[in-house]
Biopython code that builds the backbone (N, CA, C, O; Angstrom):
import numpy as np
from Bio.PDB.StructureBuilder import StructureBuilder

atoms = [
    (1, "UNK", "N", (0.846, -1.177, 0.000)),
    (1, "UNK", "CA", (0.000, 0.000, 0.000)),
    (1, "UNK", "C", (0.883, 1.228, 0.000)),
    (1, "UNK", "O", (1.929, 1.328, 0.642)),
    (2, "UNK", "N", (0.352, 2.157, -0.791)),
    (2, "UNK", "CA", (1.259, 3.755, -0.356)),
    (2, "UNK", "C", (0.654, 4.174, 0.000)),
    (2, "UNK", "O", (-0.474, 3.688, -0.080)),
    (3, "UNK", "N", (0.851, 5.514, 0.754)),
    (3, "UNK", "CA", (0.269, 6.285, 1.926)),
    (3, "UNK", "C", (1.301, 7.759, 1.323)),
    (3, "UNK", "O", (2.497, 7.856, 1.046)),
    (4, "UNK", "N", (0.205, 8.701, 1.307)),
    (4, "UNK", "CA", (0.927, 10.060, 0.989)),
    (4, "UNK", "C", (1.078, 10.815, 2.053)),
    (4, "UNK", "O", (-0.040, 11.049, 2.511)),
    (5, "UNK", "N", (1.935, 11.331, 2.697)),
    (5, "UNK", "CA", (1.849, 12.152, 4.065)),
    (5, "UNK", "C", (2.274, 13.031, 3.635)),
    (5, "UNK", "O", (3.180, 12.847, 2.822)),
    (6, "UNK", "N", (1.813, 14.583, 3.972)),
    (6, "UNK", "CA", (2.105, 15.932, 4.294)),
    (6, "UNK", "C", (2.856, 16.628, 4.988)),
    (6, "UNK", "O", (2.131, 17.188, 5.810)),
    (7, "UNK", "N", (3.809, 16.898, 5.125)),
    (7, "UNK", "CA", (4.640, 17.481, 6.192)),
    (7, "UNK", "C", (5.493, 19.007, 5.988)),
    (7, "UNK", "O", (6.361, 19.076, 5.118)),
    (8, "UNK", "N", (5.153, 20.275, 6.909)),
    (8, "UNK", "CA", (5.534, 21.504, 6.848)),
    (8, "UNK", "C", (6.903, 20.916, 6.370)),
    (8, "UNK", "O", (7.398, 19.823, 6.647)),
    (9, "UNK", "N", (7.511, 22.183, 5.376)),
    (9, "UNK", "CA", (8.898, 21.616, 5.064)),
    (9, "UNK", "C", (9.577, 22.197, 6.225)),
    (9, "UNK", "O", (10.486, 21.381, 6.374)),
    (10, "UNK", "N", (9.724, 23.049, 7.117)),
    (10, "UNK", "CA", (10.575, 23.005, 8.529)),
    (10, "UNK", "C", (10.787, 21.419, 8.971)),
    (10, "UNK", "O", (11.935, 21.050, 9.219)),
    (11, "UNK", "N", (9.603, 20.407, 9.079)),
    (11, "UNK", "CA", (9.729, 19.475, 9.765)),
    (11, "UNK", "C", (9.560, 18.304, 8.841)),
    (11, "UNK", "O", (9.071, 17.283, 9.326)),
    (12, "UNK", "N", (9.948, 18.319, 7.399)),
    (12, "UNK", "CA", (10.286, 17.122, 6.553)),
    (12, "UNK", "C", (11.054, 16.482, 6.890)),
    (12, "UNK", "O", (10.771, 15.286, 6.963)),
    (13, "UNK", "N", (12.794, 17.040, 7.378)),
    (13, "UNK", "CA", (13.535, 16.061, 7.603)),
    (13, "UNK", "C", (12.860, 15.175, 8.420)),
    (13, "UNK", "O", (12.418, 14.080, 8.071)),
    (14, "UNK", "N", (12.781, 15.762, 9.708)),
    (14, "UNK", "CA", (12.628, 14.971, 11.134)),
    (14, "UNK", "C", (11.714, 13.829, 10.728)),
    (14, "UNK", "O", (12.027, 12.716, 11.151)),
    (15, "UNK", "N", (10.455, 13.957, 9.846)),
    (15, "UNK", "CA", (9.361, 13.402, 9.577)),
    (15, "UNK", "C", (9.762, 12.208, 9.143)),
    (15, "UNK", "O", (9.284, 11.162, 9.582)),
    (16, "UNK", "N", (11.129, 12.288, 7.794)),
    (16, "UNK", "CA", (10.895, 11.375, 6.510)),
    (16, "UNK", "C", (12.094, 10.225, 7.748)),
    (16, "UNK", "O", (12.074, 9.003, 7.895)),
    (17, "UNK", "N", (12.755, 11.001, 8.239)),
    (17, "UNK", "CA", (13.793, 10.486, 9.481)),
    (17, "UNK", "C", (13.064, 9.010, 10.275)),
    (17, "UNK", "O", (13.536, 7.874, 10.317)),
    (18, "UNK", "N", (11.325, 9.704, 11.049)),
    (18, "UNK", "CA", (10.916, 9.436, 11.730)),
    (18, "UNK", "C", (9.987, 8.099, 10.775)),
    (18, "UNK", "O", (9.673, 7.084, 11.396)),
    (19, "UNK", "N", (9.712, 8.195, 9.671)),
    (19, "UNK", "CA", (9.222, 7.121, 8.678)),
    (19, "UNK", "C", (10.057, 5.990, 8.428)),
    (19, "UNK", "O", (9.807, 4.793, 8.565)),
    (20, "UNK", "N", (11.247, 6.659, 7.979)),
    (20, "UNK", "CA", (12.770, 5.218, 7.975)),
    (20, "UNK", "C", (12.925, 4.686, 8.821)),
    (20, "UNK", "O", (13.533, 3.642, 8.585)),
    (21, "UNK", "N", (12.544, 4.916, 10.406)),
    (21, "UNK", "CA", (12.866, 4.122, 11.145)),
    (21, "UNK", "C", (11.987, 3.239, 11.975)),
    (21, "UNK", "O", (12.030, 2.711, 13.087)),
    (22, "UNK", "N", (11.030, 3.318, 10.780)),
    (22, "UNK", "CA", (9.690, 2.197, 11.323)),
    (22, "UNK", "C", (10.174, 1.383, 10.565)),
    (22, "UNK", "O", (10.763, 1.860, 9.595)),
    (23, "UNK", "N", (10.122, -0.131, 10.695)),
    (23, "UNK", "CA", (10.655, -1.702, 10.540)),
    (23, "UNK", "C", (9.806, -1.880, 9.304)),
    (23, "UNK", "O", (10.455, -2.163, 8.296)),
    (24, "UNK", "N", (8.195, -1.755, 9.125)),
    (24, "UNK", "CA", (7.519, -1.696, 8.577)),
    (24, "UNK", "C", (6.714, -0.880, 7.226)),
    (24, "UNK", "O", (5.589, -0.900, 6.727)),
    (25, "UNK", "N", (8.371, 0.023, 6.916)),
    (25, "UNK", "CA", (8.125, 0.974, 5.983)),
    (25, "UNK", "C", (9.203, 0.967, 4.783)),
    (25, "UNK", "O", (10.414, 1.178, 4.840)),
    (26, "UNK", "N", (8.477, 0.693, 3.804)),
    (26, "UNK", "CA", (9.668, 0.350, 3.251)),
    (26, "UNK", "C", (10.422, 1.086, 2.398)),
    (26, "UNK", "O", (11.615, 0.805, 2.275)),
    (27, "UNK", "N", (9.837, 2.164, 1.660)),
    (27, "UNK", "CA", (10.728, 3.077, 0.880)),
    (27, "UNK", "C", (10.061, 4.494, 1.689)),
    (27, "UNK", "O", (9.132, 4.409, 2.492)),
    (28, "UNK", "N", (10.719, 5.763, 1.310)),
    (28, "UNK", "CA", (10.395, 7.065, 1.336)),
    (28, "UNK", "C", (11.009, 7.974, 0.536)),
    (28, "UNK", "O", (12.226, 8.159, 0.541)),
    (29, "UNK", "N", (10.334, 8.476, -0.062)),
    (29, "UNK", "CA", (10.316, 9.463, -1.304)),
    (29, "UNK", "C", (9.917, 10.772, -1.755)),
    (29, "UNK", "O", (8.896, 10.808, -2.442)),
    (30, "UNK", "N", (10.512, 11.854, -1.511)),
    (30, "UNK", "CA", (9.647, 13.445, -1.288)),
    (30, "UNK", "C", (9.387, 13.075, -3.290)),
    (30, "UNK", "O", (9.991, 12.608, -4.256)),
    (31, "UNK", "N", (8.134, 13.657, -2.926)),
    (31, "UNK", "CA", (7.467, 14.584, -4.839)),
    (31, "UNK", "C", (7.195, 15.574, -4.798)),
    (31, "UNK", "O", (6.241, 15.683, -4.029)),
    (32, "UNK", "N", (7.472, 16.455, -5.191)),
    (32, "UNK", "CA", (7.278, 18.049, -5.739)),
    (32, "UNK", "C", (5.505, 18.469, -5.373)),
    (32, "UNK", "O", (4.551, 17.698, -5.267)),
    (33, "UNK", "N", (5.540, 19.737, -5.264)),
    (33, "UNK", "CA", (4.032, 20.035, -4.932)),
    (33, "UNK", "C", (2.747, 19.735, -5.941)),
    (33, "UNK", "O", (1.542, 19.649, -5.702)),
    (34, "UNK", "N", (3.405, 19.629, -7.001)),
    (34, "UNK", "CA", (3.167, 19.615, -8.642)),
    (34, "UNK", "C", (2.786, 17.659, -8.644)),
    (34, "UNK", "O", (1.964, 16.787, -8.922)),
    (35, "UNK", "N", (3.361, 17.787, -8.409)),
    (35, "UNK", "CA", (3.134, 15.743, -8.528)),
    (35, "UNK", "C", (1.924, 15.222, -7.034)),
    (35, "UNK", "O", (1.151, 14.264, -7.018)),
    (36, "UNK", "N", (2.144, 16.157, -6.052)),
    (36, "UNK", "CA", (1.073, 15.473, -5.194)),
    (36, "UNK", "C", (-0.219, 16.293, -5.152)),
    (36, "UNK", "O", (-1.225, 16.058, -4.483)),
    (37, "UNK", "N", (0.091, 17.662, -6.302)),
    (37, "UNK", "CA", (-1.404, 18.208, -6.687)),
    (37, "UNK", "C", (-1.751, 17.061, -7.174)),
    (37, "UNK", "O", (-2.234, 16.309, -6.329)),
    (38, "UNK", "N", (-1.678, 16.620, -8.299)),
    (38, "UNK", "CA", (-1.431, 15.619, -9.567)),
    (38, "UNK", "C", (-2.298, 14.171, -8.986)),
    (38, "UNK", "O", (-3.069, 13.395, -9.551)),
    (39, "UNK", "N", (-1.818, 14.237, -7.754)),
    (39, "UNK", "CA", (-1.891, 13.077, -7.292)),
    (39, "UNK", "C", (-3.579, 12.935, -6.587)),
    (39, "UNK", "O", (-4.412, 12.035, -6.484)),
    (40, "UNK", "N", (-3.487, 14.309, -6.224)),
    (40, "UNK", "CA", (-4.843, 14.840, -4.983)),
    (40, "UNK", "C", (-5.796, 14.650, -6.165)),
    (40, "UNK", "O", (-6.625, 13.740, -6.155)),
    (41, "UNK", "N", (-5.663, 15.624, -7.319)),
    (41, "UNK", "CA", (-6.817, 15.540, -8.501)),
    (41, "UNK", "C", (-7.430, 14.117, -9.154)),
    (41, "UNK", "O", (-8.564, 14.097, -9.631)),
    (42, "UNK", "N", (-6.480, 12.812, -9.123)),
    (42, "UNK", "CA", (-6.915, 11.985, -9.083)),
    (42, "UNK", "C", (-7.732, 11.380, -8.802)),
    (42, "UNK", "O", (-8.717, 10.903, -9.365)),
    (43, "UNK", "N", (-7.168, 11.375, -7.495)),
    (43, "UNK", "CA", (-8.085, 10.621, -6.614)),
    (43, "UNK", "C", (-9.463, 11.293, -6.679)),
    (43, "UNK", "O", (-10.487, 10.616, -6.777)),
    (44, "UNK", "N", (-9.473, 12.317, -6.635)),
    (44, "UNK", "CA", (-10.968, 13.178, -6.638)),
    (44, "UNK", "C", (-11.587, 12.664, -7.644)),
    (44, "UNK", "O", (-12.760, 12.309, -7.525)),
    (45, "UNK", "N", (-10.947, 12.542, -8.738)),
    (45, "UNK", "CA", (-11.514, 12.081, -10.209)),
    (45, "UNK", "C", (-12.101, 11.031, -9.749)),
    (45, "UNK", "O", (-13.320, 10.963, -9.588)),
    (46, "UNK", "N", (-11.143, 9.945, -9.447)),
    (46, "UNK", "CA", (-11.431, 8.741, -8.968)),
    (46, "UNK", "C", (-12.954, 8.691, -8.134)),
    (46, "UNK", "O", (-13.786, 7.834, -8.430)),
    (47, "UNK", "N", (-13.088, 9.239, -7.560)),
    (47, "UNK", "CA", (-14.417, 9.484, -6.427)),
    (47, "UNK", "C", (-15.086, 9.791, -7.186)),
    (47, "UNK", "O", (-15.918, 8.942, -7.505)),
    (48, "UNK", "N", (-15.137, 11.158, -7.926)),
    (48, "UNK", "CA", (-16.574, 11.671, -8.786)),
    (48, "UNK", "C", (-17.056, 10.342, -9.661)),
    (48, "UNK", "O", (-18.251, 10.064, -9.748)),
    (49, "UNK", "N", (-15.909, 9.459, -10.371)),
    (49, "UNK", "CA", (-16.673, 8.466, -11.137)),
    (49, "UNK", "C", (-17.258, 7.226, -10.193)),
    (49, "UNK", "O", (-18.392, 6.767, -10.330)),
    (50, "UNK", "N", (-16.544, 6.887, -9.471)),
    (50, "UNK", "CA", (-17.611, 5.832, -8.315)),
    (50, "UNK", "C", (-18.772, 6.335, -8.075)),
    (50, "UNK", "O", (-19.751, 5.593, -8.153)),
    (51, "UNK", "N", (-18.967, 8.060, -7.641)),
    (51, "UNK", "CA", (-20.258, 8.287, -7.574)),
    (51, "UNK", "C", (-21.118, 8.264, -8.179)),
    (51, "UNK", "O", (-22.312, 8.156, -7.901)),
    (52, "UNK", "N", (-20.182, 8.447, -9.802)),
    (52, "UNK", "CA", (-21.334, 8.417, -11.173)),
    (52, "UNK", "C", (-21.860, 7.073, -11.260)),
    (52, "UNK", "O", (-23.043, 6.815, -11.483)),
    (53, "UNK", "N", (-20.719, 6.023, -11.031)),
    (53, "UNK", "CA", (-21.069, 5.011, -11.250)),
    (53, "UNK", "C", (-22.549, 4.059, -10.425)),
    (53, "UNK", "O", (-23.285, 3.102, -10.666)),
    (54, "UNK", "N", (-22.283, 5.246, -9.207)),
    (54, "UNK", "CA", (-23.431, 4.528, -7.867)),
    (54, "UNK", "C", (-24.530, 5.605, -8.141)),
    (54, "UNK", "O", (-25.173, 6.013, -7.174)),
    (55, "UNK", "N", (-24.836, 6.178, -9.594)),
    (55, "UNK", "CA", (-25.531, 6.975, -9.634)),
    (55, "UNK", "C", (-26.237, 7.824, -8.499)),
    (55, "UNK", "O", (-27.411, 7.748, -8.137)),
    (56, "UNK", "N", (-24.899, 8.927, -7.871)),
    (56, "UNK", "CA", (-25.197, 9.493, -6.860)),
    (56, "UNK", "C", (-24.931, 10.692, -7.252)),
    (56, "UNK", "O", (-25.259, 11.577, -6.462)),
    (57, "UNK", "N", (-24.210, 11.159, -8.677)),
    (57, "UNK", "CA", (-24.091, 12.153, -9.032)),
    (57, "UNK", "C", (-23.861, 12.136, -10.794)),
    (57, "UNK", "O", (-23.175, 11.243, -11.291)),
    (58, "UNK", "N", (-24.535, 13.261, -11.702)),
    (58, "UNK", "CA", (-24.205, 12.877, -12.750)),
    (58, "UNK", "C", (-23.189, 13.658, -13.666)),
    (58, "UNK", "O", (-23.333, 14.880, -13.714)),
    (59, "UNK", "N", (-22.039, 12.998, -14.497)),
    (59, "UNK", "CA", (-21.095, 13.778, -15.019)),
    (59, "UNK", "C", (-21.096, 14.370, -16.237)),
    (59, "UNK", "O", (-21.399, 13.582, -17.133)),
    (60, "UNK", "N", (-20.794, 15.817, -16.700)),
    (60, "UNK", "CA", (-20.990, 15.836, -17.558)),
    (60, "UNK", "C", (-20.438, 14.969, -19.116)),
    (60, "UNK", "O", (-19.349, 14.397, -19.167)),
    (61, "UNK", "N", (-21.263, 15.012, -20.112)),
    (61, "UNK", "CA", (-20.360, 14.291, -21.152)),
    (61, "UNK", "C", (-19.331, 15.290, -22.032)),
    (61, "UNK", "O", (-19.240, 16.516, -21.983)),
    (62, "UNK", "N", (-18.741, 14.520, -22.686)),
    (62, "UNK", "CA", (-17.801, 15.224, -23.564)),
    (62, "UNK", "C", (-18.545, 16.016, -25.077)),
    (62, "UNK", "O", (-18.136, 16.880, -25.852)),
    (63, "UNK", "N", (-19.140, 15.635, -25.033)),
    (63, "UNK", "CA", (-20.307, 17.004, -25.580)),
    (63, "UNK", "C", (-20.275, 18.090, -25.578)),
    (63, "UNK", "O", (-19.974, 19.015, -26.332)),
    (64, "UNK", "N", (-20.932, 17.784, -23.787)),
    (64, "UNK", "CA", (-21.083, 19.482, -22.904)),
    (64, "UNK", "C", (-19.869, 19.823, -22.431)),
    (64, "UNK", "O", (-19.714, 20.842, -21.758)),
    (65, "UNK", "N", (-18.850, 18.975, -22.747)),
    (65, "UNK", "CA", (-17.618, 19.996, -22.188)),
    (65, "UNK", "C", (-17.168, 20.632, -23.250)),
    (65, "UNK", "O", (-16.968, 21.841, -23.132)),
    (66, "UNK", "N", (-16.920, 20.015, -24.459)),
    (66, "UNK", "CA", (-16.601, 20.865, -25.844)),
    (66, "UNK", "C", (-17.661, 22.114, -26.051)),
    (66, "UNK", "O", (-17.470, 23.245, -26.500)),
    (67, "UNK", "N", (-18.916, 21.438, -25.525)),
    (67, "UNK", "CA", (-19.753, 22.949, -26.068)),
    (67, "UNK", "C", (-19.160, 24.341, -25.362)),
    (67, "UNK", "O", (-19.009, 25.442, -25.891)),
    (68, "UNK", "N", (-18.825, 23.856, -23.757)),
    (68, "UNK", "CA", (-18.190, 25.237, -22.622)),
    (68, "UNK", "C", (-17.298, 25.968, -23.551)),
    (68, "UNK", "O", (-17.242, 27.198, -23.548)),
    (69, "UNK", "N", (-16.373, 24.980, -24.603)),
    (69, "UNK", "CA", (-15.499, 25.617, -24.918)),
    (69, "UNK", "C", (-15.512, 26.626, -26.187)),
    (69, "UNK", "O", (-14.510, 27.287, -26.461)),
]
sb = StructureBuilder()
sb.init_structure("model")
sb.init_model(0)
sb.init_chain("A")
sb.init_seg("    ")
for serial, (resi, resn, name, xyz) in enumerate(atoms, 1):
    if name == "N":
        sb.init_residue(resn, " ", resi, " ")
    sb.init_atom(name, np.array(xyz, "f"), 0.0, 1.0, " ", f" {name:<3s}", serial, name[0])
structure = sb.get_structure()
């Protein structure tokens, strides 16, 4: 599993420090703010279509998005 954690950059070192030395963790890796926007928008994506899919919300089509434009 990955797990994205947040950490003020004052207290990255200490943090990524405090991650390596759990037995149970196996890599750690900083990404740019740009890659864990990237990452956040996903997942959101990800959600809006489960909801479409559990018809709990409906998305627009590619239609109506060309027409916006």
């Amino acid at each position: 599993m990955k797990v994205l954690v947040e950490i003020s950059d004052k207290n990255a070192e200490f943090g990524l420090e405090v991650l390596k030395s759990l037995s149970f963790v196996k890599k750690t890796q900083r990404i740019s703010k740009e890659k864990a926007k990237l990452w956040s928008d996903l997942k959101q994506a990800t959600q809006e279509i489960k909801l479409h899919k559990e018809s709990k919300i409906k998305l627009k089509s590619a239609r109506e998005l060309l027409n916006e434009l």
